[in-house]
C-alpha positions as CSV (number, residue, x, y, z in Angstrom):
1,X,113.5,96.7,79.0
2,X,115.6,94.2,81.3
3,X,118.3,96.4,81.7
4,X,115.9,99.2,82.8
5,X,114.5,97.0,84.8
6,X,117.7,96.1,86.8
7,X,119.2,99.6,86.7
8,X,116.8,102.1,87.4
9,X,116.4,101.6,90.8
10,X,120.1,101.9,91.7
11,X,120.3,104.9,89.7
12,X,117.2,106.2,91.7
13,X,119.3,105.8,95.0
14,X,122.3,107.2,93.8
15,X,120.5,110.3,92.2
16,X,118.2,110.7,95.7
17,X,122.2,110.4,97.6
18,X,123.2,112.8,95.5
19,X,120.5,115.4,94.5
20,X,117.9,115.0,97.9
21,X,118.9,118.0,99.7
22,X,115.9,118.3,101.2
23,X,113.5,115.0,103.2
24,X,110.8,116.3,100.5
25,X,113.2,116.9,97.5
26,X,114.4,113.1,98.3
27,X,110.5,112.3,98.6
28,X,109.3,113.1,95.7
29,X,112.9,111.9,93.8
30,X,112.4,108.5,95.4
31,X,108.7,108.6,94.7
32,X,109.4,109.7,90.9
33,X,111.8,106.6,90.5
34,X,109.8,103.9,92.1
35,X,106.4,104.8,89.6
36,X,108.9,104.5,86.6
37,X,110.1,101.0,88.1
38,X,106.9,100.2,88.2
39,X,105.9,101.6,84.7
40,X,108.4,99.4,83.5
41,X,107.3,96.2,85.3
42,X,103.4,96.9,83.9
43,X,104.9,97.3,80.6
44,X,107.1,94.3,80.8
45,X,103.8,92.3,82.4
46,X,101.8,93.9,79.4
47,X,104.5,92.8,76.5
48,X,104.9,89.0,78.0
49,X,102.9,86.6,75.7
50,X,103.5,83.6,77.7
51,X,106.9,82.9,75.6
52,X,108.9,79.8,78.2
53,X,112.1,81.3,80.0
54,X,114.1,78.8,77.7
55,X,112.8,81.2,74.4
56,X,115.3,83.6,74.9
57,X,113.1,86.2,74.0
58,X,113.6,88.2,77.4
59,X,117.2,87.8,77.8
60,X,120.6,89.3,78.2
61,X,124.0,87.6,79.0
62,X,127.3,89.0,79.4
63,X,130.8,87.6,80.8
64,X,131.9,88.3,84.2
65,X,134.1,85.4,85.7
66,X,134.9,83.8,82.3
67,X,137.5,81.0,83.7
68,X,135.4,79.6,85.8
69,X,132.1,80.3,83.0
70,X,130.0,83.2,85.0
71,X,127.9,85.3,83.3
72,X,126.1,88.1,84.0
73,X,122.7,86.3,82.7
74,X,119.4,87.8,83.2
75,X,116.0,86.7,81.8
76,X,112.6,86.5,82.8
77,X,109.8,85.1,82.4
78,X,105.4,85.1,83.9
79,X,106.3,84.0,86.9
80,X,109.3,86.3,87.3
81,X,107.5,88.9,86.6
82,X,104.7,88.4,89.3
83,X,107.4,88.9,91.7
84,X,108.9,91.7,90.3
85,X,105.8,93.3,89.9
86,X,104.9,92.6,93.4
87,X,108.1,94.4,94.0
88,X,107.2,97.9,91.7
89,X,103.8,97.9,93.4
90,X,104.9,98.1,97.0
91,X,107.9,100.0,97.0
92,X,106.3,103.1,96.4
93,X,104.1,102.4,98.8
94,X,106.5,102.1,101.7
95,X,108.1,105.1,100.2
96,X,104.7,107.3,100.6
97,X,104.5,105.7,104.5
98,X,107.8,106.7,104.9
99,X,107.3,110.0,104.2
100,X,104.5,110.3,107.4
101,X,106.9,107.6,109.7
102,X,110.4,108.0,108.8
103,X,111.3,111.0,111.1
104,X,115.4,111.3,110.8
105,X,117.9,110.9,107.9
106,X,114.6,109.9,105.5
107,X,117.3,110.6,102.0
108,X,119.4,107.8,103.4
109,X,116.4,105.9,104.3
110,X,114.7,106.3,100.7
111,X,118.6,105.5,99.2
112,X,118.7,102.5,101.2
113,X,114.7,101.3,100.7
114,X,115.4,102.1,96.4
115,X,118.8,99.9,96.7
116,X,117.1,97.0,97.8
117,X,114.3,97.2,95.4
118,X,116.9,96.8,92.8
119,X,118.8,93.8,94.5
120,X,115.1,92.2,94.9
121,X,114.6,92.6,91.0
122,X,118.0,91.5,90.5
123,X,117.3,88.2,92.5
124,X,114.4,87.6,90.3
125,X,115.9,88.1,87.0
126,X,119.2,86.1,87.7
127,X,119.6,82.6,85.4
128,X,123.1,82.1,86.8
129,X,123.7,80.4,90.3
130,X,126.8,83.0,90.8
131,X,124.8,86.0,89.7
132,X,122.0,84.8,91.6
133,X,124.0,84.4,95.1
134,X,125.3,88.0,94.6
135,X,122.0,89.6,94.2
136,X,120.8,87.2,97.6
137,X,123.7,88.5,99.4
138,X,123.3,92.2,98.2
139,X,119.7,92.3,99.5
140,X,120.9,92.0,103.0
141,X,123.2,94.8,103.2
142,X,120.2,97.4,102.9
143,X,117.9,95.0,104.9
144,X,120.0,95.1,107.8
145,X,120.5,98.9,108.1
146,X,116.9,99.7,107.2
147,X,116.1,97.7,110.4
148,X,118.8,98.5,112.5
149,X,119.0,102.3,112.1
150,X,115.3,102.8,111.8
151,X,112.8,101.5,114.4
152,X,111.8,99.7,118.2
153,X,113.7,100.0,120.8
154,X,115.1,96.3,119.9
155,X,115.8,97.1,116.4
156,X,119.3,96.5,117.0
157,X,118.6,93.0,118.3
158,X,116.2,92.4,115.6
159,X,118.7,93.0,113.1
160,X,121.2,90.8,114.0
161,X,118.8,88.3,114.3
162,X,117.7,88.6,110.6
163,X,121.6,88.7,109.9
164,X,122.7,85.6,111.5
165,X,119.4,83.3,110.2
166,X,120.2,84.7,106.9
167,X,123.8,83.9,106.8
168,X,123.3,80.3,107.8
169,X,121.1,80.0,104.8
170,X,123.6,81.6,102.5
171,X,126.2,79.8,103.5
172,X,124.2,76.7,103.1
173,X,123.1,77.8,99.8
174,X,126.5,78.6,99.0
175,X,127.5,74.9,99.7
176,X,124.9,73.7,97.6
177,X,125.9,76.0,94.8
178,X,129.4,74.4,95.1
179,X,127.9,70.7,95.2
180,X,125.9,71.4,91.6
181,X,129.0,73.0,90.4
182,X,131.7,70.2,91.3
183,X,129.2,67.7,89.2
184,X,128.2,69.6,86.4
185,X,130.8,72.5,85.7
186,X,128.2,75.4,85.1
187,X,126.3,77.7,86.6
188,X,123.9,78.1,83.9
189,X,120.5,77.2,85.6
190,X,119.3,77.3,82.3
191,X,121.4,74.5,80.8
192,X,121.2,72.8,84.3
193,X,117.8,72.4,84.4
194,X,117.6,71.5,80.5
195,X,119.4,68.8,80.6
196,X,117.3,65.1,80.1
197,X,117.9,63.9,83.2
198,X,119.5,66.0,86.3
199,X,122.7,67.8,87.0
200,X,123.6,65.7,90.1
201,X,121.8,62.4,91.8
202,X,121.7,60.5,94.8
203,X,122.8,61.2,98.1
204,X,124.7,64.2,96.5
205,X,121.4,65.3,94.9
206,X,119.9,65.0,98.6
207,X,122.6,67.1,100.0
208,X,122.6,70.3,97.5
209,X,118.7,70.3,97.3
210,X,118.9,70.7,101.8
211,X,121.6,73.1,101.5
212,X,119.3,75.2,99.1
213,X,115.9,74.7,100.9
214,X,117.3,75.3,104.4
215,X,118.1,78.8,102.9
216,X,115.1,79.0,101.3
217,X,113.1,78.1,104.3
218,X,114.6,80.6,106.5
219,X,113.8,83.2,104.4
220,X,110.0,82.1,103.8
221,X,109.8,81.3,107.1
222,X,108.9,77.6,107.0
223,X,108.4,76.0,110.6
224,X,110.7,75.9,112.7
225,X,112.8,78.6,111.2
226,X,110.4,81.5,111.4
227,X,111.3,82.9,114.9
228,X,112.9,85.6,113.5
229,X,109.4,87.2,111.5
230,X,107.7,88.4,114.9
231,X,110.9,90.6,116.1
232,X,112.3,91.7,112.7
233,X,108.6,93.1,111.5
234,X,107.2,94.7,114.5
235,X,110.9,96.4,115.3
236,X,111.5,97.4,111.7
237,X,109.9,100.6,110.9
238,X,106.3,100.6,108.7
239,X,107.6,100.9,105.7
240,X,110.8,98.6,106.0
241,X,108.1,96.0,107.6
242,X,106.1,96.6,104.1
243,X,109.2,95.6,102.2
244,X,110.2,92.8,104.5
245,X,106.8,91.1,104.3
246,X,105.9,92.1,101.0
247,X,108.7,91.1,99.1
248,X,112.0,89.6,101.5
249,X,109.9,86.4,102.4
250,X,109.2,85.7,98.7
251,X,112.7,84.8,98.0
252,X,112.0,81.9,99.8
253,X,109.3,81.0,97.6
254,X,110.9,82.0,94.8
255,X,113.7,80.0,95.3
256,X,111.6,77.3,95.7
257,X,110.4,77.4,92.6
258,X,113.1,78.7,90.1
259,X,116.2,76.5,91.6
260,X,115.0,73.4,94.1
261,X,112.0,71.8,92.3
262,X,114.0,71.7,88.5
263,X,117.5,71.3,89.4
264,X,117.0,69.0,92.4
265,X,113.7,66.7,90.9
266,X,114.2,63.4,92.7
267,X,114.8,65.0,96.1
268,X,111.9,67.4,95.2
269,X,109.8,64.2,95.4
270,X,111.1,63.0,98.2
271,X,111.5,65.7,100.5
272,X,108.0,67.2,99.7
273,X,105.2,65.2,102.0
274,X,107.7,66.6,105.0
275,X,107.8,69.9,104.0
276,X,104.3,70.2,103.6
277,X,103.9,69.0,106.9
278,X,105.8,71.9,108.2
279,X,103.8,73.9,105.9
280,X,100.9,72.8,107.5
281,X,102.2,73.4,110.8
282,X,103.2,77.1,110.6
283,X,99.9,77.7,109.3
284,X,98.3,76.5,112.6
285,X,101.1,77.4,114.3
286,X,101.1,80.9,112.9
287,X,97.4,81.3,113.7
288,X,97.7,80.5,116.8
289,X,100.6,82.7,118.0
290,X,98.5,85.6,116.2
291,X,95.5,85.2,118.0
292,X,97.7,85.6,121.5
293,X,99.0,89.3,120.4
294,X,97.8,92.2,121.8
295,X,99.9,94.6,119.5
296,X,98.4,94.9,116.1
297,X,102.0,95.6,114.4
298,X,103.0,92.0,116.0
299,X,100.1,90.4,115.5
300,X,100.4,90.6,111.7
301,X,104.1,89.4,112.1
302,X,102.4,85.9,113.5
303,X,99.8,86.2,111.3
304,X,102.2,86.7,108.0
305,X,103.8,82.9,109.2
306,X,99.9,81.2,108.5
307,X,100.1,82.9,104.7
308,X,103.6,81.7,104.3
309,X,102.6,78.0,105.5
310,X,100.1,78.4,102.8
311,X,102.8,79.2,100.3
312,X,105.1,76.9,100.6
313,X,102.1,74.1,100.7
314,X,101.2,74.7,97.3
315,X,104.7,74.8,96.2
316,X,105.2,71.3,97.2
317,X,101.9,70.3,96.2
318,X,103.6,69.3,92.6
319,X,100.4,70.0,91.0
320,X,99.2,72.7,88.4
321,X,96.7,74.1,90.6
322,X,98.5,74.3,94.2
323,X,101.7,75.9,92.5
324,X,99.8,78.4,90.4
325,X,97.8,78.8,93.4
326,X,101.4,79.6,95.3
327,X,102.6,81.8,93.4
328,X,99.6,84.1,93.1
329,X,99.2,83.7,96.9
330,X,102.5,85.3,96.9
331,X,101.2,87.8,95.4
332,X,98.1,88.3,97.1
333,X,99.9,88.2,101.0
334,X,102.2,90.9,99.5
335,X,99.4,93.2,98.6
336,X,97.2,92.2,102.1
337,X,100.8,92.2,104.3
338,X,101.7,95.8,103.0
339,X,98.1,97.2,103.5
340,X,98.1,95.7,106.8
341,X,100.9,97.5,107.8
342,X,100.3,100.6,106.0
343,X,97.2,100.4,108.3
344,X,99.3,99.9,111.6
345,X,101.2,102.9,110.8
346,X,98.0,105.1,110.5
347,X,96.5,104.1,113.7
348,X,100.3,104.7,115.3
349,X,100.6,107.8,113.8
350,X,97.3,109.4,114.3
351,X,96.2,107.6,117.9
352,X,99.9,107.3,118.9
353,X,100.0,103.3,119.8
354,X,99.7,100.2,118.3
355,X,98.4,98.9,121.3
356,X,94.7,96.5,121.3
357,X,93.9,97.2,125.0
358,X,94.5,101.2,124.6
359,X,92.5,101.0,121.1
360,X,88.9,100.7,120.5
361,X,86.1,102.0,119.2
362,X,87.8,104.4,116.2
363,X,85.4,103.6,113.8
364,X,83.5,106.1,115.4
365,X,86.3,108.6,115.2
366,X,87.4,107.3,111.6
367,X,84.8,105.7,109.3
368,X,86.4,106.1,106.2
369,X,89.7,104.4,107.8
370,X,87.6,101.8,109.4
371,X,85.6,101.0,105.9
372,X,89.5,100.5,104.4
373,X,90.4,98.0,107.1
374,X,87.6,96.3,106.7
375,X,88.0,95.3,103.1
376,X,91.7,94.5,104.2
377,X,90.8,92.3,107.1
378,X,88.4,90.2,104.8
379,X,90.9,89.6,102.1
380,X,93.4,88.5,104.6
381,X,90.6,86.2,106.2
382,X,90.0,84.8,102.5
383,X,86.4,86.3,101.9
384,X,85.3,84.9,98.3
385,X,85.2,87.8,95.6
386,X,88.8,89.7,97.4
387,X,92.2,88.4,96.4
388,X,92.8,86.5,99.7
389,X,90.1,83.3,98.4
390,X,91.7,82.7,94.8
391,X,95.3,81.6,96.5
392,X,93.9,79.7,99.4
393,X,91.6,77.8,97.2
394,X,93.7,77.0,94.6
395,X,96.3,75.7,97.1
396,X,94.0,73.9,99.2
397,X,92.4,72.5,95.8
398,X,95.9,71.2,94.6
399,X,97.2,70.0,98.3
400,X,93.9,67.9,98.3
401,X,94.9,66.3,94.9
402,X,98.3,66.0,95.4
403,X,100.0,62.1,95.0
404,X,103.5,63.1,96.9
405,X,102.9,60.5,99.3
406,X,99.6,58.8,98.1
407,X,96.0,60.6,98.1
408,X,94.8,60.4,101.6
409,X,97.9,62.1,102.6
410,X,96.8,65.2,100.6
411,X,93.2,65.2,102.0
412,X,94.6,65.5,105.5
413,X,97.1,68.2,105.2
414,X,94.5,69.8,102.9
415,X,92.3,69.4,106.2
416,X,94.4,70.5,108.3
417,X,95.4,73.8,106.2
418,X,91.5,74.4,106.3
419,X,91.8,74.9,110.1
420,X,94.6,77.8,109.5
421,X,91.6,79.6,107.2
422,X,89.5,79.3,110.1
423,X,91.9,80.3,112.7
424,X,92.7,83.6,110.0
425,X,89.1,84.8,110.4
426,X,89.6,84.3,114.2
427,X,92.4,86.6,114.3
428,X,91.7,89.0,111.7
429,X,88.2,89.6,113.0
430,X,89.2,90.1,116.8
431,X,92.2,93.2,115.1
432,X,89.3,94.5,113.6
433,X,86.5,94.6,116.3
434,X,89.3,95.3,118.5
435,X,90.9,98.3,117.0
436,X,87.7,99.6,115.3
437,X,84.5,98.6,117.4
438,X,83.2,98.5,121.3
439,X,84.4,100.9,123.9
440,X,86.4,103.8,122.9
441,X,89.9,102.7,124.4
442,X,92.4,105.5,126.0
443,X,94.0,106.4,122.7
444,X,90.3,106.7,121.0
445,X,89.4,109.2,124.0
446,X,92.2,111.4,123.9
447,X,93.3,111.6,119.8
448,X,91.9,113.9,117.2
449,X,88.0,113.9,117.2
450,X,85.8,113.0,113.6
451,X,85.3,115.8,111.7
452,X,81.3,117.3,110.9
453,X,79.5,114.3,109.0
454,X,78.7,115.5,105.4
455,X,81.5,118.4,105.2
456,X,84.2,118.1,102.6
457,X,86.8,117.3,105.9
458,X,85.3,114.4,106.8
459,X,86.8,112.4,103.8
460,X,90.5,114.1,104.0
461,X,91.2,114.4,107.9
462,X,90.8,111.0,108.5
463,X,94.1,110.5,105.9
464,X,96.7,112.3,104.3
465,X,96.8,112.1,100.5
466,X,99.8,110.1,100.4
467,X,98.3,107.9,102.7
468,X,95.1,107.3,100.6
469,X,97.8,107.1,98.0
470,X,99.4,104.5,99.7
471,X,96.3,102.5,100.2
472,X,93.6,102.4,97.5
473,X,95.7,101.1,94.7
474,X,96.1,98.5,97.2
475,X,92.1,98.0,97.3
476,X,91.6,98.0,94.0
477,X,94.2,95.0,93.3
478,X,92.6,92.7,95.8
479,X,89.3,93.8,94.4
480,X,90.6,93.1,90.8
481,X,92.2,89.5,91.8
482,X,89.6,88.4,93.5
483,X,87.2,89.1,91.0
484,X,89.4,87.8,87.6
485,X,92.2,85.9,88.7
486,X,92.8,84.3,85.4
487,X,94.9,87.4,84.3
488,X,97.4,86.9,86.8
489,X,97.8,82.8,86.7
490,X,97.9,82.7,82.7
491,X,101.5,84.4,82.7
492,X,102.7,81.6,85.0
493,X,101.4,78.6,83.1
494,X,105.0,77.8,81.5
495,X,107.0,78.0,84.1
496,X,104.2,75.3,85.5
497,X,104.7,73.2,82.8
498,X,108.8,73.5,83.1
499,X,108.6,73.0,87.2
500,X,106.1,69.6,86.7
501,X,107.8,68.5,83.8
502,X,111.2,68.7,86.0
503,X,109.8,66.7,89.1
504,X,107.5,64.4,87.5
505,X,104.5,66.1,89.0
506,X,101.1,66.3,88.3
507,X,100.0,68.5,85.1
């Protein structure tokens, strides 16, 4: 099953290279691929019984770099899996966008988008630091020519951006790789982290853990490394912007939680009340800078800073409730982030901008695509009984309880975070009434009319059927979450345990 896992997207790209002669041969062989990926992650999430990373159970090793002890080490356990899952679920869903947005060398572009699901899946599963680096590293070579070759007019800016802040981090991350190594001769997180006390302490502790979350933080966009979000997603085409948002930014998280919290505990503690002030400021922050856009496409960029604030709060929360909260909010903004700009490349598509002040009024032109957005922009906004509340809450419930630097710290940045929720329905709710409601706008006026009410068109020319594709699943998971959460938190509940147990935080 792990090796299936790991493989079968790189065999997907090589076979659509090879055998997609045709844009809609490589479609459909790109499509084909990405549902068995995510057959296998279901059935991998299905099989888990809640069995601790350090079981064994779901793992493989191998030698690669034998005199200097590298394996090729893979396991998983609930909370991998989220991610990966997260991963399975939205790749073919940039895939189908693709197919309506990606106009030129699409088999290269479906190659390239099935690569980096792999490399994301391989960062995920990776329990050695070596292994782990390599699969970081191979997730920007696909990254950078998704964005750079498809896209804005500033794409090419936009990727060298993304390049340069991501380098810095892996360098840095590569120096704190170095740092745990020079004290404890392995790369083994496994063994690292199960020792009885840590791998490395003091000031050298200090050091590796900055090295790692500097690279971490760049990559989930912590304040004040998020500048890059706003360019890369609104010049990156729809469905690399799915991918970037959906998945690239969770790294961070990840990262976070699998490496900097259990091999760095001490500077975990210490580190964590100013992180989660710069949590707390990207989530206003964030807000703010969304409610200023007046492109749709950028202002979910800004808004996708606020969610990651969120994040990275309940990471550093060191309680039960704000990291389970984390990671399923991890989830959750994937799902919200890729519908959001599934959405955006709808409306581009079909009223030819992306533009608030040409928009207006298409509700009137496109109910069906209007009711759709609607559910989206209320589980982005957080609306009780949609996936968007359970995360928030949770995180907001464990930041409140949180001890990391005594209780009435917690209640204020919990405070504080509140404000970003209300700023999100601010911001969500004016790209809604903007796009969908009032006047209708330029683009409204002269773009395809609503079909009869009643007829059998009404439902279909609104959407393609890839794009409803695309979208319902989407509905029916924040639906789902929102509604029975537990399902998705129970899986996570040892690697909880092994994160708390690590730091000394709160059970």
């Amino acid at each position: 099953m792990l090796q299936f896992l790991l493989l079968l997207p790189i065999c997907g790209a090589v076979a659509v290279m090879l055998f997609g002669v045709t844009p809609r041969i490589a479609l459909w062989g790109a499509f084909s691929f990405s549902l068995l990926s995510l057959a296998l992650a279901i059935a991998a999430f299905a099989k888990y019984a809640g069995e601790p990373l350090t079981s064994g159970i779901y793992d493989v090793s191998a030698p690669w770099i034998s005199g200097l002890g590298v394996n090729l080490h893979f396991g998983y356990d609930g909370m991998s899996l989220l991610f990966i899952l997260l991963t399975s679920i939205l790749t073919p869903v940039a895939i189908l966008v693709a197919g309506f947005t990606i106009k030129e060398r699409l088999t290269l572009y479906l190659a390239l988008l099935l690569f980096l699901e792999g490399a994301l899946i391989g960062v995920f599963l990776a329990l050695d630091l070596v292994v782990f680096y390599f699969y970081w590293e191979a997730v920007l070579i696909p990254a950078y020519f998704l964005i750079g070759m498809w896209g804005g007019e500033r794409r090419i800016y936009a990727a060298f951006k993304y390049v340069i802040y991501t380098m810095v981090g892996s360098l840095l991350m590569l120096v704190g790789i170095l740092l745990l190594y020079a004290q404890s001769h392995s790369f083994n997180l496994l063994s690292l982290t199960g020792q009885s006390s840590a791998p490395i302490g003091g000031t050298v502790q200090d050091a590796a853990f900055l090295a790692f979350a500097l690279a971490f933080g760049i990559k989930a966009a912590v304040f004040p490394f998020h500048s890059w979000v706003p360019d890369v997603y609104t010049e990156s085409a729809p469905p690399t912007a799915i991918i970037m948002a959906g998945v690239l930014s969770k790294m961070g998280i990840y990262g976070f939680l699998r490496l900097c919290l259990p091999l760095f505990p001490d500077a975990s503690r210490y580190f964590a009340p100013s992180i989660m002030v710069l949590a707390v400021i990207g989530i206003v922050y964030g807000a703010l800078l969304a409610l200023d856009q007046t492109d749709i496409k950028r202002l979910v960029a800004c808004s996708s800073i606020a969610h990651l604030g969120f994040i990275t709060l309940g990471v550093f929360s060191l309680t039960t409730i704000g990291i389970q909260g984390s990671t399923l909010q991890a989830v959750n903004h994937g799902i919200i982030i890729g519908a959001l700009f599934a959405l955006v490349a709808i409306v581009a598509a079909r009223w030819g901008t992306t533009d608030l002040a040409q928009l207006g009024g298409l509700a009137t032109r496109a109910p069906i695509l209007a009711a759709v957005f609607l559910v989206v922009t209320l589980a982005s906004l957080g609306l009780p009984g949609l996936n968007g509340f359970a995360g928030e809450f949770l995180v907001l419930t464990g930041t409140f309880q949180t001890h990391v630097a005594g209780p009435v710290f917690g209640v204020v940045v919990s405070v504080i975070g509140t404000v970003g929720v209300v700023l999100a329905a601010a911001y969500m709710l004016r790209l809604f009434q903007g796009a969908e409601h009032g006047a209708l706008g330029p683009a409204g006026v002269t773009g395809p009319s609503a079909a009869p009410a009643g007829s059998t068109a009404s439902w279909w020319s609104e959407m393609s059927v890839s794009q409803y594709a695309a979208l319902l699943p989407l509905i029916v998971l924040m639906a789902w979450i929102g509604i029975a959460p537990g399902g998705w938190l129970g899986p996570t509940s040892n690697a909880v345990h092994w994160i708390l147990t690590a730091t000394g935080g709160q059970p």
